[in-house]
PLY file of the C-alpha trace (Angstrom):
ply
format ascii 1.0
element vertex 386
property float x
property float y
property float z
element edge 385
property int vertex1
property int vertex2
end_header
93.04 105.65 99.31
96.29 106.30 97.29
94.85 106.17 94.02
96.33 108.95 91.52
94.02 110.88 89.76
94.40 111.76 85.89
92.58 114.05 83.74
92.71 112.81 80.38
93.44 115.51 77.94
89.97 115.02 76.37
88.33 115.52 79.50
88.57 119.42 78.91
86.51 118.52 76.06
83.65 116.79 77.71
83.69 119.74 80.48
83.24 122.13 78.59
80.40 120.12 76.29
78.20 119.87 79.66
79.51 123.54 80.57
77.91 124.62 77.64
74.79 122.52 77.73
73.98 123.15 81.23
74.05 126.88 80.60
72.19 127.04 77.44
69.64 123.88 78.07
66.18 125.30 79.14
64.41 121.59 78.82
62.67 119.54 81.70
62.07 115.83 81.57
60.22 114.22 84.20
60.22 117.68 86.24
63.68 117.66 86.15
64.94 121.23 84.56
68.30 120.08 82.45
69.93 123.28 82.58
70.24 126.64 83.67
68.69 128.76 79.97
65.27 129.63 81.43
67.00 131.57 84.39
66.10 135.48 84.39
69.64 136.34 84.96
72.27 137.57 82.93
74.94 135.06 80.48
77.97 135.64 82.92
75.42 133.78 85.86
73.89 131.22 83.67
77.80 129.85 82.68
78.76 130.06 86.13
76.16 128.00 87.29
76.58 125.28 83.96
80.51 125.16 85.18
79.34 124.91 89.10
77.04 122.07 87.64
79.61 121.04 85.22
82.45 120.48 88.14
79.90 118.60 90.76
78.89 116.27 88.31
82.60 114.79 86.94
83.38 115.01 91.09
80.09 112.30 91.27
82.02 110.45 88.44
84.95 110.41 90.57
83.00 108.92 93.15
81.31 106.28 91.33
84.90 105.17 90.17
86.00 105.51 93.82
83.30 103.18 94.93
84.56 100.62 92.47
88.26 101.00 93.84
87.13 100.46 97.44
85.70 97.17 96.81
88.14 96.36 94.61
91.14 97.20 97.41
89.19 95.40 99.81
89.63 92.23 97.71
93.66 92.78 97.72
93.53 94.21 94.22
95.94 97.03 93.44
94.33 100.57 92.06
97.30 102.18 89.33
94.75 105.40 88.48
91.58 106.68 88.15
91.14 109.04 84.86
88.26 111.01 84.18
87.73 111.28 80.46
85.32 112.18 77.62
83.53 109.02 78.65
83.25 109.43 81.91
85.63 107.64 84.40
87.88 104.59 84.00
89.84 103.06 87.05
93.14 101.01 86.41
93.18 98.04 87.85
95.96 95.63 87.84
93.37 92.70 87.52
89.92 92.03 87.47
88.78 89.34 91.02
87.98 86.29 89.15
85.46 85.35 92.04
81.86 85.99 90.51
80.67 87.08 93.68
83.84 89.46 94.19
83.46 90.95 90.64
79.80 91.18 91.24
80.18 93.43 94.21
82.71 95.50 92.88
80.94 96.30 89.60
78.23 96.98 91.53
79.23 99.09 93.62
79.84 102.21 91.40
76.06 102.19 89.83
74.97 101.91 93.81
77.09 105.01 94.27
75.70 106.90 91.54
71.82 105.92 92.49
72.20 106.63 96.09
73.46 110.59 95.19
70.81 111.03 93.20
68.06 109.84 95.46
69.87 112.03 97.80
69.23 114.92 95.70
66.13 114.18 94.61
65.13 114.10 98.22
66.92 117.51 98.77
65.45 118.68 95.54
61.70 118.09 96.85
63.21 119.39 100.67
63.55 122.83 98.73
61.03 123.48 96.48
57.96 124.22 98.45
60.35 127.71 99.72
58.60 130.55 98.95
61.77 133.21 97.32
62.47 135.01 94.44
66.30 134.84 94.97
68.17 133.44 91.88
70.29 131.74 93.93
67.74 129.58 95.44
66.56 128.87 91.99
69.90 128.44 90.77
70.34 125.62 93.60
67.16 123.93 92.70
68.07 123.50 89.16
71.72 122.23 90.23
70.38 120.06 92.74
67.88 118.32 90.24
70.97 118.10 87.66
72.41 115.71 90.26
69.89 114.29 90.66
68.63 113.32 87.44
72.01 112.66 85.58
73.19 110.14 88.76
70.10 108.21 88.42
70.96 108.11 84.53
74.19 107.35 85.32
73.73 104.60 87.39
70.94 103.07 84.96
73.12 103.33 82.06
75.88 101.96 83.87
73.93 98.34 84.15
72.92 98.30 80.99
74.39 94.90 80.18
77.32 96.42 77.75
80.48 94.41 78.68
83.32 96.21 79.81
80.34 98.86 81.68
79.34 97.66 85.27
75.91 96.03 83.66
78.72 93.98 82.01
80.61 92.69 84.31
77.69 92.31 86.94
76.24 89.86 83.73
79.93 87.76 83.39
79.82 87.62 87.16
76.88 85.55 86.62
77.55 83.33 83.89
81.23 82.68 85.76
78.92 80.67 88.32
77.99 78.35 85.61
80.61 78.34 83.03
84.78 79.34 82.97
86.03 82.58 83.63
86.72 82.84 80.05
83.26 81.61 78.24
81.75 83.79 80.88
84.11 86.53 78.97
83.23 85.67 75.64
79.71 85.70 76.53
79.35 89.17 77.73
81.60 90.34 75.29
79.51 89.16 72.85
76.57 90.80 74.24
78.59 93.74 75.01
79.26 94.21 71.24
75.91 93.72 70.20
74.22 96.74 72.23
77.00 98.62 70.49
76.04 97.69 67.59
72.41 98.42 68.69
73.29 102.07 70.38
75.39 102.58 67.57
72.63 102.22 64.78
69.98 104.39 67.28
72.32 107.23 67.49
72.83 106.77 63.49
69.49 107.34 63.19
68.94 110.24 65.48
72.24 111.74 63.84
73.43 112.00 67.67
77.64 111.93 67.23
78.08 111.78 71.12
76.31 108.09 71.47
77.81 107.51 68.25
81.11 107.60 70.08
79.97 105.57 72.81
78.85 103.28 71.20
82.25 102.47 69.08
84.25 102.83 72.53
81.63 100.22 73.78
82.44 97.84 70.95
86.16 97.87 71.16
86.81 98.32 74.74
84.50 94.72 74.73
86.62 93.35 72.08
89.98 94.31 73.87
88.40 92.63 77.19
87.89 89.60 75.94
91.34 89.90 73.95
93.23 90.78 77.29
90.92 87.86 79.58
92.42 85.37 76.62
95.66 86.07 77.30
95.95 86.25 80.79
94.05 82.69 81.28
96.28 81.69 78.77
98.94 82.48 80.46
97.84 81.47 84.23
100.23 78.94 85.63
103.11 79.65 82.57
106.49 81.47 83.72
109.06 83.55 81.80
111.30 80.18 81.35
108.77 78.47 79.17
108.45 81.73 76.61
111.87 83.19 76.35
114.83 83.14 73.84
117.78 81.52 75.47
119.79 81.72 71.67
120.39 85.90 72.67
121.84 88.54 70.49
123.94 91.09 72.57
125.91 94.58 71.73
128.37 96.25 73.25
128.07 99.78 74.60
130.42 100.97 72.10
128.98 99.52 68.81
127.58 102.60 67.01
124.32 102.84 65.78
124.80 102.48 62.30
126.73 98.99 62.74
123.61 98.35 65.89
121.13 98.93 62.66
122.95 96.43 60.24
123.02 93.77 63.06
118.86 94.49 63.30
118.68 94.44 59.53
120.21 91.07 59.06
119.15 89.53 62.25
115.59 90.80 61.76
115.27 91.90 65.13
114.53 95.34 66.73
115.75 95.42 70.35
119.32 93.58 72.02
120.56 93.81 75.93
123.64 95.47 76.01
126.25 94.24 77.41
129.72 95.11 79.21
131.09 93.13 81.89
127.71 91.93 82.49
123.92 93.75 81.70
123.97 97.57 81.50
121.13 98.23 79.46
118.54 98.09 76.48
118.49 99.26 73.14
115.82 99.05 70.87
115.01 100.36 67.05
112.95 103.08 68.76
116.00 104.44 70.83
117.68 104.92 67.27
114.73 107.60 66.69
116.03 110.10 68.99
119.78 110.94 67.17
119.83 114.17 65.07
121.25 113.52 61.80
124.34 115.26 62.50
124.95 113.72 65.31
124.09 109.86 63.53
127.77 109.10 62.61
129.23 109.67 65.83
126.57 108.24 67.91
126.77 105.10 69.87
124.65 102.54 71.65
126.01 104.14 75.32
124.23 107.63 74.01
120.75 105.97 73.24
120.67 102.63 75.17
118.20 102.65 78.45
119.67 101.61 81.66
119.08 99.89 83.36
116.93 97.44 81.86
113.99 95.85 82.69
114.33 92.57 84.19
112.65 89.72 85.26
113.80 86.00 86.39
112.65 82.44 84.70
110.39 81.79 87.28
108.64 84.94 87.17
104.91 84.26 86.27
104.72 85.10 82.45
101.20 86.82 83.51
103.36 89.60 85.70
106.06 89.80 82.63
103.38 90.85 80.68
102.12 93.44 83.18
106.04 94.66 83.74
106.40 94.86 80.63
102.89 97.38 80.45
103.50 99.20 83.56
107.23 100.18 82.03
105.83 100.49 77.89
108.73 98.42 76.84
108.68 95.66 74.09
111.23 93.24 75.62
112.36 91.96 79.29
115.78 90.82 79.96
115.84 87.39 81.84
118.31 87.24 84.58
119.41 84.57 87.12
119.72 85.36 90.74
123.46 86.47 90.16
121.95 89.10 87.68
123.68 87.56 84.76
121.61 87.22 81.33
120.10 84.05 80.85
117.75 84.96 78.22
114.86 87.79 76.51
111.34 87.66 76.43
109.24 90.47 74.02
105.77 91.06 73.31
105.42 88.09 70.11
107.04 85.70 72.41
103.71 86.48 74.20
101.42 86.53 71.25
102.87 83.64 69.92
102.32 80.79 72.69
98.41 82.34 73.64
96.97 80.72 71.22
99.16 77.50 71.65
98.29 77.30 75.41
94.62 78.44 74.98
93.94 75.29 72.96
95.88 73.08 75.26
94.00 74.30 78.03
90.71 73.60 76.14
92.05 70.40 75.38
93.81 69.32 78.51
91.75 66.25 79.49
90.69 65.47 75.74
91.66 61.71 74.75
93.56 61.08 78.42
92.76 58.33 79.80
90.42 59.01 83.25
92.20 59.70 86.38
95.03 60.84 83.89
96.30 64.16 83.02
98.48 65.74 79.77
102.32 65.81 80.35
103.45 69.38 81.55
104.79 71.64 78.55
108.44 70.48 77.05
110.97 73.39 78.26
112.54 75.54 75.72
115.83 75.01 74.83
118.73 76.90 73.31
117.97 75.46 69.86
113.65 76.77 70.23
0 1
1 2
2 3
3 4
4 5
5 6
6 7
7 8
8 9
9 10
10 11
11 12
12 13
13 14
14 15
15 16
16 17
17 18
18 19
19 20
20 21
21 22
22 23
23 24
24 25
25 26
26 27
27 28
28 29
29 30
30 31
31 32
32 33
33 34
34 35
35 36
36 37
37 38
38 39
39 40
40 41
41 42
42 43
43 44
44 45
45 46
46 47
47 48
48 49
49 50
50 51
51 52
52 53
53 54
54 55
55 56
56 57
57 58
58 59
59 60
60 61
61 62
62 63
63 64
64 65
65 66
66 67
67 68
68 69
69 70
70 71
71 72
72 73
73 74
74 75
75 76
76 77
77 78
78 79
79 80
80 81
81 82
82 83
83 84
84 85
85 86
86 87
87 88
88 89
89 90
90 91
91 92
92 93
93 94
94 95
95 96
96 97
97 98
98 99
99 100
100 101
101 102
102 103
103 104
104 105
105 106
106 107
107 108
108 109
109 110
110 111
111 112
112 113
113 114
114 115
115 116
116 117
117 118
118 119
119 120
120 121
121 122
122 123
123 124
124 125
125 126
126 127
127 128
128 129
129 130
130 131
131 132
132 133
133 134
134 135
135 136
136 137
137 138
138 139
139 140
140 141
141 142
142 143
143 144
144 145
145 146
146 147
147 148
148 149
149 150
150 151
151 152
152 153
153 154
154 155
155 156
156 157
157 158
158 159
159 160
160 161
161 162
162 163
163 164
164 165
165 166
166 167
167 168
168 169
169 170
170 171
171 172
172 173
173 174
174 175
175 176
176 177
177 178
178 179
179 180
180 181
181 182
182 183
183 184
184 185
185 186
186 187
187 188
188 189
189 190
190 191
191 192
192 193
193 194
194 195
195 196
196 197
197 198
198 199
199 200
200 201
201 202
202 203
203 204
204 205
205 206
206 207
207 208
208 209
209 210
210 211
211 212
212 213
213 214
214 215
215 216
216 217
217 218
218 219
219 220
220 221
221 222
222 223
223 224
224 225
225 226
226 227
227 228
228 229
229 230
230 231
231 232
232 233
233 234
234 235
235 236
236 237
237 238
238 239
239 240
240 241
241 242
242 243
243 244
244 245
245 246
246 247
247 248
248 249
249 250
250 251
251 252
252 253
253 254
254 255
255 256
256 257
257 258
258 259
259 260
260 261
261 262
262 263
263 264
264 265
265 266
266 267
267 268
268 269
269 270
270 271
271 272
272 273
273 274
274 275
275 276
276 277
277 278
278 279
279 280
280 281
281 282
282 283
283 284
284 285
285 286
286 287
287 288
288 289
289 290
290 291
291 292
292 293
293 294
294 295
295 296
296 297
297 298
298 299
299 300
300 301
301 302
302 303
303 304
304 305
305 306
306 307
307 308
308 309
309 310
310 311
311 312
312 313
313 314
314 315
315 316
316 317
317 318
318 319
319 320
320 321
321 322
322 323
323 324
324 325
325 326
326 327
327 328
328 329
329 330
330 331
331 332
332 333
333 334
334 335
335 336
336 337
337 338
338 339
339 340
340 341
341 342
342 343
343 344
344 345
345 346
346 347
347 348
348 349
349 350
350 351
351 352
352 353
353 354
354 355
355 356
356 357
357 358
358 359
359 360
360 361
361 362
362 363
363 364
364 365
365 366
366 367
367 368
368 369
369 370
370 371
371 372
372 373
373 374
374 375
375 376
376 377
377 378
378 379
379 380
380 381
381 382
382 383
383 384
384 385
């Protein structure tokens, strides 16, 4: 489907962990064996199972993040990765459908996934077991086959547990957004999302287990930072680049060195100008300073550290894509150009930060005290004096 996919560096971790585990686990739940420990065979075939086991399972992950990234693609929204990390799997989207019904299917979709290849298993699983052999192997399968089984059906169950960001999460905002805003549907399942953190986190506490422990504080902040992130970008819906940018800009020549470029940021309190020759060539930034050895700090000069070209974006541009830009290429600042390419203006990150809260509230308040069949008076545009 064109989707890239990244391991995270903690996902050698995690593979190991259940490498390990598998091997060594001799325990059965529900007739489910959880590991290969009880096998009469020797270590080297025991781990090689646990990292067979170990492998199929994160490739199920895979799939259950797939499955979201279908529906999601099929709804026009744009896939940037799938990683599979310590927790599992997380797909990058650029954005999130704001239909309930959309959302609804696409979160969905992935716990589906996971429940249908474990019922497959299961089904394989009971297929198998009436064979009459003493071959390892054909235990060895069994047990594998029932770790798919099992864990998927965990998986998936987990998965709608009503956590917000986790499927059960959105699946719950997708149906409070058919009675409420986008956003109070947001805070909502945040809100619930945190408190089954706070829940899991004070069961695993108690049974001193470190792994749910850890799920349960990337539960609570991963809601938090959802809700942050759904803030901003209704915030920002309908807002372009000309209503949040500087037009009073700061520039440097490619020749300035850095030690006058660090004066101009000390006195002018700010950490980032477009440079300029002839027209815009580039951006330099307090971080780009970083880089220069000290022996080479006296001779150095903006040319040597600057980054060219620099990002751009135009007045009109939605400030909602800015934003992404300006995540997709991890810079602090956007230079705003006119359609001749010459610099207009600069937009950063508390430009941002600044007007959220500003245009949350107006949007809360946008019919309050006007008149009916009346609306509020569109923003004031900047000017060079804001």
């Amino acid at each position: 489907m064109g989707i890239p996919i990244k391991l995270h560096l903690t996902f050698l971790v995690i593979l190991a962990v259940f490498l390990v585990a598998f091997s060594m686990n001799d325990s059965e739940i529900l007739g489910f064996t959880l590991g290969f420990g009880a096998l009469d065979t020797d270590w080297g075939t025991r781990y090689a199972f646990g990292a067979t086991a170990a492998i199929i399972f994160f490739i199920t992950v895979l799939i259950h993040e797939l499955a979201h990234s279908y529906m999601a693609i099929r709804y026009g929204v744009r896939i940037r990765s799938i990683t599979l990390m310590i927790f599992g799997g997380v797909a990058t989207m650029e954005e999130i459908p704001k239909k309930p019904g959309q959302e609804l299917k696409m979160a969905f979709a992935g716990p589906l996934s996971s429940l249908a290849i474990g019922l497959g298993a299961y089904g394989l699983m009971l297929l198998l077991t009436p064979i009459d052999s003493n071959s390892i192997l054909l235990e060895g399968m069994l047990i594998l086959i029932g770790l798919m089984a099992f864990y998927n059906i965990f998986l998936a169950a987990f998965n709608l547990l009503p956590a917000f960001p986790m499927d059960g999460g959105r699946i719950l905002r997708s149906a409070l957004a058919t009675r409420m805003s986008h956003l109070e549907a947001t805070k909502k399942a945040s809100a619930v999302g945190r408190f089954s953190a706070i829940a899991m986190g004070m069961f695993a506490i108690w049974q001193f287990n470190i792994f749910l422990i850890m799920i349960a504080v990337f539960i609570y902040f991963a809601a938090r930072d959802e809700e942050q992130a759904t803030l901003v970008n209704d915030s920002l819906e309908g807002v372009n680049v000309v209503s949040l940018m500087s037009t009073d800009v700061k520039v440097v020549h490619p020749d300035t060195s850095v030690q006058q470029l660090l004066d101009l940021m000390y006195y002018t309190r700010h950490k980032g100008f477009p440079v300029v020759d002839r027209g815009l060539v580039g951006m330099v930034t307090l971080e780009d300073t970083k880089r220069i050895s000290m022996e080479m700090f006296r001779f150095a000069r903006v040319r040597d550290v600057m980054t060219s070209p620099a990002t751009t974006v135009m007045p009109s541009t939605a400030a909602v894509d800015a934003l992404k830009l300006m995540g997709d290429k991890r810079v602090s600042r956007l230079a705003v150009v006119n359609e001749s390419g010459s610099l207009v203006g600069i937009i950063t990150r508390k430009d941002f930060l600044r007007v959220v809260d500003i245009v949350a509230i107006r949007k809360q308040r946008a019919n309050w005290g006007a008149p009916p069949g009346q609306v509020p008076p569109p923003p004031i545009p900047p000017t060079a004096s804001s």
